[in-house]
Backbone as JSON, one array per atom type, in Angstrom:
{
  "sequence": "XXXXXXXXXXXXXXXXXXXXXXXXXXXXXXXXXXXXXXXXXXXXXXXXXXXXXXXXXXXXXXXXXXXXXXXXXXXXXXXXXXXXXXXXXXXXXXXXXXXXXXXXXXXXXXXXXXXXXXXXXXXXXXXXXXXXXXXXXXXXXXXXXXXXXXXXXXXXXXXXXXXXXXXXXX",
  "N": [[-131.05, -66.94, 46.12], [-129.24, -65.58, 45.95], [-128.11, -65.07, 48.31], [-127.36, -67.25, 48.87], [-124.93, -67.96, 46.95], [-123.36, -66.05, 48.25], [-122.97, -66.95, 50.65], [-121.84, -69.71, 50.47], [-119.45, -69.39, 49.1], [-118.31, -67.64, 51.17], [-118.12, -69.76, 53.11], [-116.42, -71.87, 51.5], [-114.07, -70.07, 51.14], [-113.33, -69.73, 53.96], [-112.7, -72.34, 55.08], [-110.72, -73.39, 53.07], [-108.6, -71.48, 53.76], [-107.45, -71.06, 56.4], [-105.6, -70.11, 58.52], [-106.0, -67.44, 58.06], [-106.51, -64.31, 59.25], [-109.6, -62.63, 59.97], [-112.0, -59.71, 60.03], [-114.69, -57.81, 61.45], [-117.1, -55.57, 60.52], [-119.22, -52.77, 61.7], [-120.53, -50.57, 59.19], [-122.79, -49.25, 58.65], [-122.66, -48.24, 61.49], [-120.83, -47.28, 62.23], [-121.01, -44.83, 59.74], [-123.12, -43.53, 61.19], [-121.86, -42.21, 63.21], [-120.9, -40.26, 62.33], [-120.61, -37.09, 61.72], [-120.69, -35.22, 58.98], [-122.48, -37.17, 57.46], [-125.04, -37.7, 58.55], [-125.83, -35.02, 58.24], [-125.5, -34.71, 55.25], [-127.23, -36.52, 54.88], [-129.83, -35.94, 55.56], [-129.8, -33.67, 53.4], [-130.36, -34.56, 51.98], [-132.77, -35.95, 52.18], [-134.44, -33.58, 52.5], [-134.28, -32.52, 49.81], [-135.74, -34.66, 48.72], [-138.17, -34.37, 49.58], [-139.08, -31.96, 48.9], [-139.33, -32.39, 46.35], [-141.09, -34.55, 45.93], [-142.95, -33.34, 46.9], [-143.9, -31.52, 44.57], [-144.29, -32.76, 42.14], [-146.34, -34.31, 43.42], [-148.14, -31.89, 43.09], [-148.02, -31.84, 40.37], [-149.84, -33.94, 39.96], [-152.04, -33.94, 41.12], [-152.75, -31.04, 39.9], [-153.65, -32.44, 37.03], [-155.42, -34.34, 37.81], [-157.14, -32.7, 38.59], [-157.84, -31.29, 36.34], [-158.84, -33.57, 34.97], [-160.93, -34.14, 35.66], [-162.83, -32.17, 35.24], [-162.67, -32.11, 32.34], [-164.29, -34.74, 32.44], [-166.43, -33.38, 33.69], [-167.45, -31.63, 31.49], [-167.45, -33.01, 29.57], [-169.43, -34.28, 28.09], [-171.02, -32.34, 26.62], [-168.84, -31.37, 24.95], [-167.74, -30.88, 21.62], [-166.92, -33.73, 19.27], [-163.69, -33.88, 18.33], [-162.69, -31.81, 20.47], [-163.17, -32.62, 22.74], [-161.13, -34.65, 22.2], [-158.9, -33.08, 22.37], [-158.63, -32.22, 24.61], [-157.89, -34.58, 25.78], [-156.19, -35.69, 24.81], [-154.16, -32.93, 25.87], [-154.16, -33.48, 28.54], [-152.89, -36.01, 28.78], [-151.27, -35.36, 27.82], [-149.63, -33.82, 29.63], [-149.65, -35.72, 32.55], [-147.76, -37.31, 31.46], [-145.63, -35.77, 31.32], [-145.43, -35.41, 33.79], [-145.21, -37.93, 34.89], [-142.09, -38.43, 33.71], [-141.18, -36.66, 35.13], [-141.14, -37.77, 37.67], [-139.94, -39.75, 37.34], [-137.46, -38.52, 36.38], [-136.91, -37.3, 38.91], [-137.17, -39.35, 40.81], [-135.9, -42.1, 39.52], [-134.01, -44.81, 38.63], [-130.92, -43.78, 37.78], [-131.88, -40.78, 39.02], [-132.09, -37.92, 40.28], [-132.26, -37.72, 42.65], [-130.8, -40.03, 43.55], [-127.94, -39.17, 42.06], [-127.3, -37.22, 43.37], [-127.01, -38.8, 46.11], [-124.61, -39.87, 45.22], [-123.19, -37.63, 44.68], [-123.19, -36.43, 47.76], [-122.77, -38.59, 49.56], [-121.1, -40.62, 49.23], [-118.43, -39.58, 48.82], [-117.97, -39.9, 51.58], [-118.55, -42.38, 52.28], [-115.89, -43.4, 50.61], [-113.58, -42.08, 52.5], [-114.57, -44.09, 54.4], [-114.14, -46.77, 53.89], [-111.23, -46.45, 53.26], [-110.63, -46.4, 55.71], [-110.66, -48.64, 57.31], [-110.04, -49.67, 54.83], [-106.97, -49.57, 55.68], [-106.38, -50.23, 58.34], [-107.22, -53.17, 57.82], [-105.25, -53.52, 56.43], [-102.77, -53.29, 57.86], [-103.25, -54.6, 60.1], [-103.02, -56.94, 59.36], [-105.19, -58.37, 58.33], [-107.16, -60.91, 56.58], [-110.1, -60.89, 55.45], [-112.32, -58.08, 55.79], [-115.26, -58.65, 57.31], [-118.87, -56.78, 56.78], [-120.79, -56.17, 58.57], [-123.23, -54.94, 58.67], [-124.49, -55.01, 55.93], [-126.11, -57.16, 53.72], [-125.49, -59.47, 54.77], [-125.83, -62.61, 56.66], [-124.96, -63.18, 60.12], [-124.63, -65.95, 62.18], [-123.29, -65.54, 64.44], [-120.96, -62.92, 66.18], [-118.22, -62.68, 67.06], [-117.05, -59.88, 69.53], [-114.36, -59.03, 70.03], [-113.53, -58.87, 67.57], [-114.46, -57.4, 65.78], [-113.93, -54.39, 63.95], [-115.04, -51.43, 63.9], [-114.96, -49.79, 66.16], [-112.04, -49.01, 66.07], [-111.92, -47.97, 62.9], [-113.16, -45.62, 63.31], [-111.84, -44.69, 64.89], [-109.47, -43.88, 63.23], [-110.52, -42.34, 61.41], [-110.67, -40.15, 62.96], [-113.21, -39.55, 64.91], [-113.05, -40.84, 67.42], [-113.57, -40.77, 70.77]],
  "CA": [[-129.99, -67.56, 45.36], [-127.86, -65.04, 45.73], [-127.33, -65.07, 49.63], [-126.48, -69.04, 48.87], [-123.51, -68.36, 46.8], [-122.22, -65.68, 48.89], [-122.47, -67.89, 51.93], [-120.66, -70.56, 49.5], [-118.25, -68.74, 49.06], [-117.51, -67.58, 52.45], [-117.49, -71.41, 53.45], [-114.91, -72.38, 51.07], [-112.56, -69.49, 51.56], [-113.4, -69.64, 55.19], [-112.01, -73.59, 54.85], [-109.56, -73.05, 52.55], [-107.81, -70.19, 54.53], [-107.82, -71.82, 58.31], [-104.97, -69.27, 59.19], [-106.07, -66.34, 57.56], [-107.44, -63.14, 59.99], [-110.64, -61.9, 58.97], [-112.87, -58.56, 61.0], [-115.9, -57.28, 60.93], [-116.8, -53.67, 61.25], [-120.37, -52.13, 61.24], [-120.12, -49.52, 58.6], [-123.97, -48.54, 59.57], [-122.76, -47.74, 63.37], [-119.84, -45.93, 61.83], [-121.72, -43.62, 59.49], [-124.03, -43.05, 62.26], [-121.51, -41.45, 64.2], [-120.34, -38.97, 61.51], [-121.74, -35.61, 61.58], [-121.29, -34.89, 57.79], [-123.07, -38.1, 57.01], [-126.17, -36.82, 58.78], [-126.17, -33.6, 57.73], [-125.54, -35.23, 54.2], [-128.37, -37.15, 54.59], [-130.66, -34.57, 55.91], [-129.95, -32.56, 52.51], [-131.14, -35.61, 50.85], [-134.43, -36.1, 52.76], [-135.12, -32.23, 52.28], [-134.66, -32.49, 48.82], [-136.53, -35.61, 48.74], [-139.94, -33.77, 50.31], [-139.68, -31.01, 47.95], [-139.37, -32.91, 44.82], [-142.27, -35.42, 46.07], [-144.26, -32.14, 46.8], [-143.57, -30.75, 42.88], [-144.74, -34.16, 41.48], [-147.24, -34.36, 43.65], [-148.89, -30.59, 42.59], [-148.06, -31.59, 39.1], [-150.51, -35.26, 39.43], [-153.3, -33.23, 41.27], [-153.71, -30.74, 38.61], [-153.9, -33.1, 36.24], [-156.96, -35.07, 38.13], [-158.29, -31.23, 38.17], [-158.09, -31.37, 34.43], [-159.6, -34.84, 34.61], [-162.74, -33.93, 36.71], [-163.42, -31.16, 34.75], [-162.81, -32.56, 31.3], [-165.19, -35.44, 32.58], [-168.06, -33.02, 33.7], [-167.98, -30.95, 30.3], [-167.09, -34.01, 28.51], [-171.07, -34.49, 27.33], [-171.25, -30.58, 26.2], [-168.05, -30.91, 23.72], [-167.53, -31.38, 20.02], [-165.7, -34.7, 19.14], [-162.35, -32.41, 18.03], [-162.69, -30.57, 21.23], [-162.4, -33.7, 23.49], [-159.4, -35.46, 21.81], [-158.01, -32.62, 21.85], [-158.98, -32.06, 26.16], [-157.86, -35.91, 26.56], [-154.23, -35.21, 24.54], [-153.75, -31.82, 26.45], [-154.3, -34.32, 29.9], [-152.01, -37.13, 28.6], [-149.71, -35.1, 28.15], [-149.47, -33.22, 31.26], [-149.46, -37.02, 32.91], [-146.52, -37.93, 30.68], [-144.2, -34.83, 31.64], [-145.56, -35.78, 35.1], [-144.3, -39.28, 34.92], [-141.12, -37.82, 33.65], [-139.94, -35.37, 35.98], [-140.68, -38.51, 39.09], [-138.72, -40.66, 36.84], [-136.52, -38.04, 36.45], [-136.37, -37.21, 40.47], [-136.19, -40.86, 41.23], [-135.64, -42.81, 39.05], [-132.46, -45.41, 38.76], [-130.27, -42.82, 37.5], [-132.62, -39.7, 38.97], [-131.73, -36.79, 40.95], [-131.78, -38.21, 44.26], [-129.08, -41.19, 43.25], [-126.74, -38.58, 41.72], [-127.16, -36.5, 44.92], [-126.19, -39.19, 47.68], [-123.82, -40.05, 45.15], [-122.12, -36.57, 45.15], [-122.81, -35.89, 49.05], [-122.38, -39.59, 50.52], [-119.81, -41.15, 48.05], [-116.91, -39.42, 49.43], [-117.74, -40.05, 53.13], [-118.56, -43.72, 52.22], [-114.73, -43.86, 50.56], [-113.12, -41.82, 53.34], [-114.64, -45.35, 55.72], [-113.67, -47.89, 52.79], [-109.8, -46.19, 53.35], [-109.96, -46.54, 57.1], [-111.08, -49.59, 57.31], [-108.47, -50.57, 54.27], [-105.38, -49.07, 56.88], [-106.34, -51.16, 59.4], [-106.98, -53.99, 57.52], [-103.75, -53.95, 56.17], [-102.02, -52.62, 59.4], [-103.41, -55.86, 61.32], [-103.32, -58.24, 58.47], [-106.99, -59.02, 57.8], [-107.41, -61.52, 54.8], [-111.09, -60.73, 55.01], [-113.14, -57.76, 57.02], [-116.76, -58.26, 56.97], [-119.33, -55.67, 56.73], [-122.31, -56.76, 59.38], [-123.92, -54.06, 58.17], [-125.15, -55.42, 55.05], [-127.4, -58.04, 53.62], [-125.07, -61.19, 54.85], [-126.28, -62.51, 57.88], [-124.53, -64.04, 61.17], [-125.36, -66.27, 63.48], [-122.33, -65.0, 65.98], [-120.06, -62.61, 66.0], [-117.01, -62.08, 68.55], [-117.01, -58.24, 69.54], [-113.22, -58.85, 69.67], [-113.11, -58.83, 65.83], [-115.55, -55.8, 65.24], [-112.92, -53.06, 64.36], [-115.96, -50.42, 63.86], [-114.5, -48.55, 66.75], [-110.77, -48.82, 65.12], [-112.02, -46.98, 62.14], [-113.25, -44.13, 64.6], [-110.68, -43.62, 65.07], [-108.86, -43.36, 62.18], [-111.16, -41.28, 60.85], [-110.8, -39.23, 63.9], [-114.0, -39.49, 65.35], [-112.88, -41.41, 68.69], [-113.37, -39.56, 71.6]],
  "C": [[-128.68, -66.84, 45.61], [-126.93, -65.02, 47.04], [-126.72, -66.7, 49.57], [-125.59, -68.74, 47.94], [-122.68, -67.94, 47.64], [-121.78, -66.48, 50.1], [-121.56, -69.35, 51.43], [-119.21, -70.49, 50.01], [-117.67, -68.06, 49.98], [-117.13, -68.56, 53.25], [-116.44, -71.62, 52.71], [-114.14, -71.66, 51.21], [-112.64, -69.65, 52.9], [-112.53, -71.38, 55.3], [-111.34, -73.8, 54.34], [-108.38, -71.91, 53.29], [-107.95, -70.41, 56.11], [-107.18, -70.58, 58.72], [-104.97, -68.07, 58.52], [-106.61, -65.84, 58.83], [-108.68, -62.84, 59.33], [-110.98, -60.73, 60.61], [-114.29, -58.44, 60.91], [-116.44, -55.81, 61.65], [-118.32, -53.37, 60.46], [-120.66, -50.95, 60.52], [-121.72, -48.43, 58.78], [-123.69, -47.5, 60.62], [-122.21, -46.59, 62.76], [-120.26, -44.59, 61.35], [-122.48, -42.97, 60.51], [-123.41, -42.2, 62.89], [-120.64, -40.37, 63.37], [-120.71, -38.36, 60.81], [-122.07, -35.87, 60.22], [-122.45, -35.58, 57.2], [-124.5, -37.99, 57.33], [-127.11, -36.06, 58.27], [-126.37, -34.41, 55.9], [-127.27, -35.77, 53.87], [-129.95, -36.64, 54.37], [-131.24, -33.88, 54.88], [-130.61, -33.25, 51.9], [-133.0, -35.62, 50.87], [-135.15, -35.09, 52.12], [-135.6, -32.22, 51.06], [-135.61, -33.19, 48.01], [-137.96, -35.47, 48.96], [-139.74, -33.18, 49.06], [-140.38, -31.22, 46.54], [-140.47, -33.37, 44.87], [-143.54, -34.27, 45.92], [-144.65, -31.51, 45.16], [-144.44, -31.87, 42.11], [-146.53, -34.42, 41.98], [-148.61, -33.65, 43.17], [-149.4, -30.95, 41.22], [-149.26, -32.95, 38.57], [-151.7, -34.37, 39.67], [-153.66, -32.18, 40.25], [-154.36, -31.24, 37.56], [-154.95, -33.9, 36.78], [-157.82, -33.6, 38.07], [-159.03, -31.14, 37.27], [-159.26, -32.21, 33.89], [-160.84, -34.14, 34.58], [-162.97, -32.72, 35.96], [-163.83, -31.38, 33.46], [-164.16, -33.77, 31.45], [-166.7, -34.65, 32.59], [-168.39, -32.01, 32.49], [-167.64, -31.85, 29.04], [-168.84, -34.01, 27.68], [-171.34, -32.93, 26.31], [-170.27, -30.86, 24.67], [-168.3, -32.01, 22.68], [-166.45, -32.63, 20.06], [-164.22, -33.57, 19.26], [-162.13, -32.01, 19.52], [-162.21, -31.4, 22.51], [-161.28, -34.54, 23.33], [-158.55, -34.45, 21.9], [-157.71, -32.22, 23.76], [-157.66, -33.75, 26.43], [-156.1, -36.11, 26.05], [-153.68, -34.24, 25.71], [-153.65, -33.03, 28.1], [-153.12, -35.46, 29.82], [-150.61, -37.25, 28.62], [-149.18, -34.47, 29.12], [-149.3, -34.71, 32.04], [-147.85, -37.16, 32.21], [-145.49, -37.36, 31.1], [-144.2, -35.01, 33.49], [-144.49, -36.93, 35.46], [-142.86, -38.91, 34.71], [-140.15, -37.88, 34.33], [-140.02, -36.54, 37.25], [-139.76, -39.04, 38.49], [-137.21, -39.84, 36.79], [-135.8, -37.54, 37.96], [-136.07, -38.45, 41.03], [-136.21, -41.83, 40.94], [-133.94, -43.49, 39.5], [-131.35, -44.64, 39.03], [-130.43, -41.66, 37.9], [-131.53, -39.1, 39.67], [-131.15, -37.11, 42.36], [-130.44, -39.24, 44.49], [-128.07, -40.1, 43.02], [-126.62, -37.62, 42.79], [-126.52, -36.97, 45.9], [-125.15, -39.8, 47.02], [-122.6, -38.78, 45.36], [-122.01, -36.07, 46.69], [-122.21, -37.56, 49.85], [-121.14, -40.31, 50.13], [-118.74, -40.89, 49.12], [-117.05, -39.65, 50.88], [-117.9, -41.78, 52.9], [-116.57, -44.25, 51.79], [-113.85, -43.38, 51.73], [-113.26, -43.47, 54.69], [-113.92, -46.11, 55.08], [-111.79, -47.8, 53.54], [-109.49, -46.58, 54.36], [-109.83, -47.98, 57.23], [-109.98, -49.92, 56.49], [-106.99, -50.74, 55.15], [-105.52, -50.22, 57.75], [-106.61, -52.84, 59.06], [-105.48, -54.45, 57.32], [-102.58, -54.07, 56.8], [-102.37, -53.89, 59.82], [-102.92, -57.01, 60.6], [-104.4, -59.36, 57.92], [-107.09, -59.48, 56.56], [-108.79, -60.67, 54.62], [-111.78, -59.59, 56.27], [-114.61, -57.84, 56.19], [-117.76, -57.18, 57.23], [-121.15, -56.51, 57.84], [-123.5, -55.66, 58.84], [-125.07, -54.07, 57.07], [-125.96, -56.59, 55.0], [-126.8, -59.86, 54.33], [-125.31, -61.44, 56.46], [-125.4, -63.1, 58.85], [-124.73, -64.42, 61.69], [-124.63, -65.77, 65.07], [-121.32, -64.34, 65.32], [-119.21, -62.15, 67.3], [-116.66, -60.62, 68.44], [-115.56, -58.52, 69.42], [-112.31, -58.85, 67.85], [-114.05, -57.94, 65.58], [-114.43, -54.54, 65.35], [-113.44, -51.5, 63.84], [-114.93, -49.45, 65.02], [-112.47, -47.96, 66.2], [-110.96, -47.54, 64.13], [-112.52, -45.69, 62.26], [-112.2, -43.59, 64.71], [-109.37, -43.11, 64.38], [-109.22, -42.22, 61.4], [-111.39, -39.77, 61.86], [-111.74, -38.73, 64.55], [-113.96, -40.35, 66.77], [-112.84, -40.45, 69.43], [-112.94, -40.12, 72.65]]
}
């Protein structure tokens, strides 16, 4: 539904606006070719193993717990098992937690590539704005994302433009 309005809505301004400019610039390629963004990413991944590994430690003890509570489950006092099957539930619970809390919506990892990628994502946004505005582009598109094309003319891809604004042209 949602790729049918935007394509809508790039038909009617696209028909409404005959003599407008538009671009399109692969903001994918771009990042690709800038180091920090990498490296940025990199820190993400890393942090991304470790956390998975922490979570991970913290489910397997808790099947430890299980399998143990299961094979002395017949041996204990009522009392003694509610009190085994709380102590387990809740270890699970702070489990669930801390993934929700590593990656969840809001988790660790979001507020991470928001503080390392953010600013290299607006640093492109800017270039890309310059040269929009510098050429006179009503509209640049982003091929990059979810909207699809059936053709695009490399002479309107100003991906390497913003190279070089950003000073990554060589």
């Amino acid at each position: 539904m949602k790729k049918i309005i935007v394509t809508l809505s790039i038909l009617i301004f696209s028909v409404s606006s005959f003599a407008q400019k538009f671009a399109i610039v692969d903001t994918e390629y771009i990042l690709g070719k800038i180091p920090e963004y990498q490296i940025a990413q990199d820190k993400i991944n890393d942090l991304s193993v470790e956390w998975q590994k922490e979570i991970e430690k913290k489910f397997s003890e808790i099947d430890k717990l299980y399998k143990a509570f299961q094979a002395e489950a017949v041996m204990l006092p009522e009392d003694m098992k509610i009190k085994k099957e709380n102590e387990i539930m809740q270890k699970e619970k702070e489990a669930k937690e801390l993934q929700k809390k590593r990656f969840g919506k809001d988790g660790d990892v979001s507020k991470k590539r928001q503080e390392l990628i953010k600013p290299i994502q607006d640093r492109v946004f800017a270039a890309v704005e310059e040269i929009a505005t510098k050429s006179n582009f009503a509209v640049v598109f982003d091929k990059a994302g979810a909207l699809s094309m059936l053709y695009v003319n490399p002479k309107n891809d100003i991906s390497e433009d913003v190279l070089e604004v950003l000073g990554l042209k060589k």
